[in-house]
C-alpha angles and dihedrals in degrees: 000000000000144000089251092055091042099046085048085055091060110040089059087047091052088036096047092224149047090238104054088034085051080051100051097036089052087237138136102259077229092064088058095050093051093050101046084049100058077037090059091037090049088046092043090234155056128277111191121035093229094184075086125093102227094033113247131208114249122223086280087050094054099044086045107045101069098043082047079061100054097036084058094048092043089057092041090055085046093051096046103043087042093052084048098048081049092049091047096251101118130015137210121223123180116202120199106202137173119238093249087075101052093093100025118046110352104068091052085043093050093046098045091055099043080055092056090034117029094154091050105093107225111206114197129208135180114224132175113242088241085069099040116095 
């Protein structure tokens, strides 16, 4: 499975058909078909019952189809805020921090900071002062 093959899947499902989805992808209607059909072979079933006119999604296409969105969105998200970080946009910082600090300094820290740099990323992790430098 792929994102090709996922994002093809939803856009017949949006468009209704191979055929309009084919159109506004700028693909061969035979290249969604190919791809819905390794999709189907990687998942074990169908997903749309295509002895309907319009096609309609089967059990599998209904309890896909909705975890394919937000896969997509997850990996556009990605995509975007990775190609920012690259381009110097947004940062990443990663904080290791004792639990001492957890009620005293670190929430007004954390918050001061997310104030002056809302597009850098803070990881926090907790680490015990033997494995801090």
């Amino acid at each position: 499975m792929n994102l090709r093959q996922i994002r093809y899947f939803c856009a017949v499902v949006e468009a209704g058909s191979a055929t309009q989805a084919a159109e506004a992808l700028f693909v061969a209607p035979t290249a969604i078909s190919m791809q819905l059909a390794q999709l189907e072979e990687h998942l074990g079933g169908e997903l749309f019952d295509r002895s309907r006119r319009p096609m309609e999604l089967t059990s599998l296409g209904k309890y896909f189809y909705p975890r394919a969105k937000e896969l997509l969105s997850h990996a556009g998200r990605l995509d975007d805020e990775t190609r920012d970080i690259a381009a110097g946009k947004r940062g990443w910082l990663g904080i290791g921090f004792v639990r001492s600090t957890t009620f005293s300094v670190l929430p007004s820290a954390v918050r001061k900071f997310r104030q002056s740099c809302p597009e850098v990323h803070l990881d926090l992790v907790e680490v015990l002062s033997e494995y801090q430098p």
